[in-house]
Kinemage of the C-alpha trace (Angstrom):
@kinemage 1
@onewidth
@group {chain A} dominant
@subgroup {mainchain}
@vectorlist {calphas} color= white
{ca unk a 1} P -96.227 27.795 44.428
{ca unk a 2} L -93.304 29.508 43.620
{ca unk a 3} L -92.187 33.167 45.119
{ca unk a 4} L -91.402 36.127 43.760
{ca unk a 5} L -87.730 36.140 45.041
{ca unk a 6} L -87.804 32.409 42.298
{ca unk a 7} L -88.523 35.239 39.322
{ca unk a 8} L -86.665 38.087 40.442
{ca unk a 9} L -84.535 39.488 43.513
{ca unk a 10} L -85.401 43.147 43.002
{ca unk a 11} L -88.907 43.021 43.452
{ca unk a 12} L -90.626 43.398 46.306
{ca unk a 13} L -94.115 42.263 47.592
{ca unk a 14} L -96.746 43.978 48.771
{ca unk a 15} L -98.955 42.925 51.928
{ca unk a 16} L -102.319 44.561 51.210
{ca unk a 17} L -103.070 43.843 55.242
{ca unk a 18} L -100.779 46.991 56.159
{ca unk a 19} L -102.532 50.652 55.835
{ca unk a 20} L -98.659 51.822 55.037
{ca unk a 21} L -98.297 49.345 51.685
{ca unk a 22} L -102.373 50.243 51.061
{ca unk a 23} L -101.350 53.765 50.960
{ca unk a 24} L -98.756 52.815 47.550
{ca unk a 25} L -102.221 52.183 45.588
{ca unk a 26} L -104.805 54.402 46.826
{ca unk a 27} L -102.159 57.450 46.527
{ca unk a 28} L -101.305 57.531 42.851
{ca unk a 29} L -105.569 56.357 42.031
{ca unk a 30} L -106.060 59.692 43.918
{ca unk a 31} L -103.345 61.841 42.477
{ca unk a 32} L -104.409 60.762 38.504
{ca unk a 33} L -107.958 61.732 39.685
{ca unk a 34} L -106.725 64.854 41.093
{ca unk a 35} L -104.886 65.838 37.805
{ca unk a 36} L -107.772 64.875 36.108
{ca unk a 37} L -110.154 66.998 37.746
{ca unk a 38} L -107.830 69.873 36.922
{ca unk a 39} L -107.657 69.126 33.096
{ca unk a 40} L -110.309 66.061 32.358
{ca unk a 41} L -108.602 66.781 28.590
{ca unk a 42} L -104.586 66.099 29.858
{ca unk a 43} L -104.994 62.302 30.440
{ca unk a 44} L -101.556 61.431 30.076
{ca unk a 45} L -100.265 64.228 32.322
{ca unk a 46} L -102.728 62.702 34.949
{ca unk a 47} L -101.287 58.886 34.145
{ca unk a 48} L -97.766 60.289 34.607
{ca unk a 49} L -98.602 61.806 37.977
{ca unk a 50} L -100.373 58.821 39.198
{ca unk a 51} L -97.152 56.437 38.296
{ca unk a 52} L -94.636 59.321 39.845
{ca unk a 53} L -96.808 59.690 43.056
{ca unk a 54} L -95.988 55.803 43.192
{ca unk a 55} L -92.309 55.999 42.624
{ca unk a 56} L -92.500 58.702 44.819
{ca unk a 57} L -93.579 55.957 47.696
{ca unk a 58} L -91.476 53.509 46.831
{ca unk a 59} L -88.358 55.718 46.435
{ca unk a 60} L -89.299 57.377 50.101
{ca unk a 61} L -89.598 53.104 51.407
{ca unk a 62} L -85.972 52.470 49.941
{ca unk a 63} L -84.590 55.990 51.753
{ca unk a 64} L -86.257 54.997 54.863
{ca unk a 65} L -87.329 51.778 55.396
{ca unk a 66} L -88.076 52.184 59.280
{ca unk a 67} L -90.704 54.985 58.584
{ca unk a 68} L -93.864 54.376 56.332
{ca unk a 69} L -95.552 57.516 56.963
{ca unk a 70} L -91.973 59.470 55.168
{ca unk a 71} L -93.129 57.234 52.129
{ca unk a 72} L -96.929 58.515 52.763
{ca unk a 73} L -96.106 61.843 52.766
{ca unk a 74} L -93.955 61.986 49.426
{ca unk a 75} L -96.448 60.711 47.614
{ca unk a 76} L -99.312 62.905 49.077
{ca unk a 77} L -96.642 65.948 47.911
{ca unk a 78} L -96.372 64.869 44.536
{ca unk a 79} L -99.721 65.264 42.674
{ca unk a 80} L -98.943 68.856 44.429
{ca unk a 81} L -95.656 69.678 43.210
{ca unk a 82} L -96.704 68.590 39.666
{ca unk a 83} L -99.673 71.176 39.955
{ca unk a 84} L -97.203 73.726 41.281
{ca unk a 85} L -94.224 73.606 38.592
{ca unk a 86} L -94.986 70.517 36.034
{ca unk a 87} L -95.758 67.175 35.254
{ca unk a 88} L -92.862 64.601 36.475
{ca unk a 89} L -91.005 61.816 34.477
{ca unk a 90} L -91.787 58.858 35.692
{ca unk a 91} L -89.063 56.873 33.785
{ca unk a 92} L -86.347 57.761 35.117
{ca unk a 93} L -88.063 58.002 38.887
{ca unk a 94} L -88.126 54.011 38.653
{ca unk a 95} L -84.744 53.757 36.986
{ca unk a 96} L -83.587 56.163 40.336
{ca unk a 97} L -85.497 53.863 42.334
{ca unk a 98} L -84.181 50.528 41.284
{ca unk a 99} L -80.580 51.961 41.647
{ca unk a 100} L -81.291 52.905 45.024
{ca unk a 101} L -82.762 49.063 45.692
{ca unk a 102} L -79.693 47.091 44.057
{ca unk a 103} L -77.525 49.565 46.320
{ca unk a 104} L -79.751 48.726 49.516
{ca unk a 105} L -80.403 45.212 49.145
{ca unk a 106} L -83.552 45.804 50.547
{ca unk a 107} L -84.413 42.207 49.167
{ca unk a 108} L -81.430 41.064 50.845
{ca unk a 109} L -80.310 39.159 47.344
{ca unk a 110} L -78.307 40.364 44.922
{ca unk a 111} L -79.914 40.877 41.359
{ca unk a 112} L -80.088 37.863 39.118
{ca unk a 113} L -78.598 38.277 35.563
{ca unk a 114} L -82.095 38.276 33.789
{ca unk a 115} L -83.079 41.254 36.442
{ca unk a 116} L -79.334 42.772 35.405
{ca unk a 117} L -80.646 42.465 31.950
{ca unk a 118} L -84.329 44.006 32.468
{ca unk a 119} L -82.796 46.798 34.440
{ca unk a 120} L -80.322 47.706 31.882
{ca unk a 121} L -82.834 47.912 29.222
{ca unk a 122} L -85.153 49.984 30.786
{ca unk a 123} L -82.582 52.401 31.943
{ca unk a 124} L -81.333 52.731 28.162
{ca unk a 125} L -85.118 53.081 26.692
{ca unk a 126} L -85.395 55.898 30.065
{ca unk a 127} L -82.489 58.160 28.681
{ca unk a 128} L -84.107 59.800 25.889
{ca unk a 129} L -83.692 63.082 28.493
{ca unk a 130} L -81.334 64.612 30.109
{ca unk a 131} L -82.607 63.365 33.480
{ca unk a 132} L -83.117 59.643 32.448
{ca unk a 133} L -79.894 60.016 31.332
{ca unk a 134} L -78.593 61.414 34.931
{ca unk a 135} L -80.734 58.182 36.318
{ca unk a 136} L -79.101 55.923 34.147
{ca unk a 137} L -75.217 56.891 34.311
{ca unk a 138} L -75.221 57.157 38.301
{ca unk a 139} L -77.299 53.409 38.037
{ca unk a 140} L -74.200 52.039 36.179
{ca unk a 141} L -72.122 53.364 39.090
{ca unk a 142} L -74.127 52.120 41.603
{ca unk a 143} L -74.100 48.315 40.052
{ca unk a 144} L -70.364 48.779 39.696
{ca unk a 145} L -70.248 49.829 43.821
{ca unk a 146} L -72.616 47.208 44.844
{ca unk a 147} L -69.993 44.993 43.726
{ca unk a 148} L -67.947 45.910 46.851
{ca unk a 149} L -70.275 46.343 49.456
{ca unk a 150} L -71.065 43.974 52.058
{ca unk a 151} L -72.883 40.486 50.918
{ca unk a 152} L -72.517 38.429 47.412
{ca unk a 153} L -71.654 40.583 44.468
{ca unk a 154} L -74.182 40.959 41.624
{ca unk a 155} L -72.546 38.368 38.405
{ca unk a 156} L -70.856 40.717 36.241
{ca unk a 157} L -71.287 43.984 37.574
{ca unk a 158} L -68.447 45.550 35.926
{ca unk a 159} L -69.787 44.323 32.631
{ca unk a 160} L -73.572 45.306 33.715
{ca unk a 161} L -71.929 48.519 34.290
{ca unk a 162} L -70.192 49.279 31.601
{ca unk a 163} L -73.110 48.378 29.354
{ca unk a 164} L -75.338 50.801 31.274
{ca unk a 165} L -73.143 53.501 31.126
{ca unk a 166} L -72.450 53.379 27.251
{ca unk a 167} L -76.262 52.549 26.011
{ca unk a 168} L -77.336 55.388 28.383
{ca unk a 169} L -74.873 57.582 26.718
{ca unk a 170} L -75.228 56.019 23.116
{ca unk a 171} L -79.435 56.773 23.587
{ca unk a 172} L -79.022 60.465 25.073
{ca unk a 173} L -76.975 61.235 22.389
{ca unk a 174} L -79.133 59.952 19.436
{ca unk a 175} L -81.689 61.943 21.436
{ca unk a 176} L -79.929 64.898 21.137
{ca unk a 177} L -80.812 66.406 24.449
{ca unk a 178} L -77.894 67.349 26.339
{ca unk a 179} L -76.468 71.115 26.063
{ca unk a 180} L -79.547 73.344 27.333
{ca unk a 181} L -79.628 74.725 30.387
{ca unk a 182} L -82.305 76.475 31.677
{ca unk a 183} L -82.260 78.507 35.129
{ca unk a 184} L -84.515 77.388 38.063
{ca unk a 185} L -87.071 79.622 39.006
{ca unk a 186} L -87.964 80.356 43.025
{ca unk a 187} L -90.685 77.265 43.531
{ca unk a 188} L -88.087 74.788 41.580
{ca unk a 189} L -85.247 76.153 43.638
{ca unk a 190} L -87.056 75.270 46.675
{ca unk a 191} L -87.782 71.508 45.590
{ca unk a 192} L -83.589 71.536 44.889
{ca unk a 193} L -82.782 73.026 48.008
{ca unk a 194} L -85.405 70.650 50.242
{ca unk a 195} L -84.016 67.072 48.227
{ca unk a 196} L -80.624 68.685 48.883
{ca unk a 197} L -80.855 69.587 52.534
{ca unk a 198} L -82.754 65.832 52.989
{ca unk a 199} L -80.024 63.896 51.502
{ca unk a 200} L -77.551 65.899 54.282
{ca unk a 201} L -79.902 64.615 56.960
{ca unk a 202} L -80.058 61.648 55.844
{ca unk a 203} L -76.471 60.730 55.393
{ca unk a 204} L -76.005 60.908 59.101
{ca unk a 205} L -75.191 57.333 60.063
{ca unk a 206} L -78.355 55.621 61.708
{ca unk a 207} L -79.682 52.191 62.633
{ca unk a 208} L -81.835 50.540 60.452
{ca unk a 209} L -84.159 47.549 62.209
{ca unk a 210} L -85.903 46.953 59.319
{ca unk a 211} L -85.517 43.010 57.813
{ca unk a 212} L -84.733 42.351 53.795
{ca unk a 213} L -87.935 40.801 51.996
{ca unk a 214} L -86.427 37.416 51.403
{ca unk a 215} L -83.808 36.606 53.661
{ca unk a 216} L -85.187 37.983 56.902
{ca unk a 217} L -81.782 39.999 57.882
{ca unk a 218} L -81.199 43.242 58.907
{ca unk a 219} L -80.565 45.984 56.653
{ca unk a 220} L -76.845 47.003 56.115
{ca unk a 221} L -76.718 50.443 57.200
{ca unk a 222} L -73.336 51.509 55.149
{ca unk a 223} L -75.402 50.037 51.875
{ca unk a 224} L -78.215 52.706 53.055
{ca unk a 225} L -76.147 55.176 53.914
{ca unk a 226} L -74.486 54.502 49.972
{ca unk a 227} L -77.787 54.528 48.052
{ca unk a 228} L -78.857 57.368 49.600
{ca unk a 229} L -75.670 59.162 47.755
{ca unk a 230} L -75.973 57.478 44.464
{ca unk a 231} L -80.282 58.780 44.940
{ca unk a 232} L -78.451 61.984 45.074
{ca unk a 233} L -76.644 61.884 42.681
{ca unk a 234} L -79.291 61.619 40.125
{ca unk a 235} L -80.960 64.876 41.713
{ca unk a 236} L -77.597 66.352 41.229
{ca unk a 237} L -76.323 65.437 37.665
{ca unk a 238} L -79.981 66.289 36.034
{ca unk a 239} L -79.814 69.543 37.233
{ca unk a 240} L -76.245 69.877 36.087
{ca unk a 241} L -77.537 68.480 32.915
{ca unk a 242} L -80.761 70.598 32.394
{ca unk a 243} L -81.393 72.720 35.241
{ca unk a 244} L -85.295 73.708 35.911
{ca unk a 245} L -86.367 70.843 33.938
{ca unk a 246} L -84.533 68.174 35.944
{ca unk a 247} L -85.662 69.354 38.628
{ca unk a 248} L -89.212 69.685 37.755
{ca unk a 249} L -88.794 65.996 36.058
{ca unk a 250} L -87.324 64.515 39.614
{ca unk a 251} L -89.451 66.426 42.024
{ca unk a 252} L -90.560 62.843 43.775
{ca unk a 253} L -87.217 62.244 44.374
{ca unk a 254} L -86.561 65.311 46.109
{ca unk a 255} L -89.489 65.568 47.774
{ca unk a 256} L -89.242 61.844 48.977
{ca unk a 257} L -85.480 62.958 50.518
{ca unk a 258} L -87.132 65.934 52.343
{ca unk a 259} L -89.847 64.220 53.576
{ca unk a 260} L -87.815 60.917 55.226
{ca unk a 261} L -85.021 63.788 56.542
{ca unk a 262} L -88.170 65.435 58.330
{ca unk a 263} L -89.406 61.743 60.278
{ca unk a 264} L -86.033 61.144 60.788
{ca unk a 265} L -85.245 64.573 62.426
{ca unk a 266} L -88.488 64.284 64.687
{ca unk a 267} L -87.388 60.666 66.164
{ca unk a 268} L -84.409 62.125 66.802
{ca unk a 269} L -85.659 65.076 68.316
{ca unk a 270} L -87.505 62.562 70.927
């Protein structure tokens, strides 16, 4: 029977047996319902909820791996930060999400050329908006890093990267998107300021005992320490890009940086 890691070495599996990887299902069912029940008529606002509230989880997972409950918690927050200032994008959350696992090597294997390929695509159909643009652009850095960070280098990451950052570019122009700004409000401002004081945290150095899926090893903590910059980043340039709407499109992310600064502040504090 063959394994994932045969099809592709950026997925990851899930073990149904653990409440934590339970929790990655049963949150984004509850947060479409949720939606739903507030506007039965909005279906698609409550779909795009349910799939953010998921890259919400797995986002929190890649920031930090040693602490479920930080992965838990951002997706509880995000069916209520979507009530409280708008419905996410859940595009460019994945795109954002996928950068931050090729940085990680949470798999512990470098991507395969048909994942290089996948990714890539995606990211390019994502960057019809300002912020899957800011996803997309900072991905094509973080493939052309990964290159130099410890373990085997991705096959062409230069090229991978240079492909990413012109089709992202070549799309958000045809789009048309880029040159309005709009000024955050107080509740936005908050969700900045909380993904912005998380990532701070969070860039302290730290040990990581978690293993890679596939290879059993232990997590590199300078490739953690890296993706959690490029996850940044993302926050960063789409507000740059848009203001209040990239914020309001990336709220998972920030809220999954706030919430794994806050475990990771109370083990320290023990």
């Amino acid at each position: 029977m063959r394994r994932l890691s045969d099809i592709t070495h950026v997925g990851r599996s899930f073990d149904l047996s653990l409440g934590s990887n339970r929790v990655a299902f049963i949150a984004p069912t509850v947060a479409g319902l949720v939606m739903l029940a507030f506007d039965p008529s909005d279906q698609g606002r409550a779909v795009s909820t349910a799939l953010a509230t998921f890259a919400a989880w797995t986002i929190a997972r890649e920031l930090d791996p040693d602490r479920p409950r930080s992965a838990a918690v951002a997706a509880i927050l995000t069916p209520l930060i979507s009530l409280a200032i708008g419905s996410p994008a859940p595009a460019p959350l994945f795109v954002a999400m996928l950068a931050l696992r090729v940085v990680t090597r949470s798999t512990g294997l470098a991507p395969k050329s048909t994942d290089m390929a996948l990714l890539t695509l995606g990211a390019v159909l994502a960057a019809d908006t300002a912020w899957g643009w800011a996803a997309g652009i900072v991905f094509a850095f973080a493939i052309v890093r990964d290159a130099a960070l410890p373990g085997d280098p991705p096959a062409n990451a230069g090229l991978w990267g240079l492909l990413l950052a012109v089709g992202t570019t070549v799309r958000v122009s045809v789009a048309g998107v880029l040159g309005t700004w709009t000024s955050p409000g107080p509740t936005t401002t908050v969700v900045l300021v909380l993904g912005l004081a998380g990532a701070v945290v969070l860039l302290e150095p730290r040990p990581v005992l978690s293993l890679t899926d596939w290879t059993r090893q232990s997590l590199e903590p300078q490739r953690l320490q890296e993706a959690t910059i490029f996850g940044l980043a993302v926050g960063v340039v789409a507000f740059a890009a848009a203001g209040a709407p990239g914020i309001v499109a990336l709220a998972p992310l920030h809220l999954s940086y706030a919430s794994a600064a806050a475990f990771h502040l109370i083990a320290r504090s023990r």
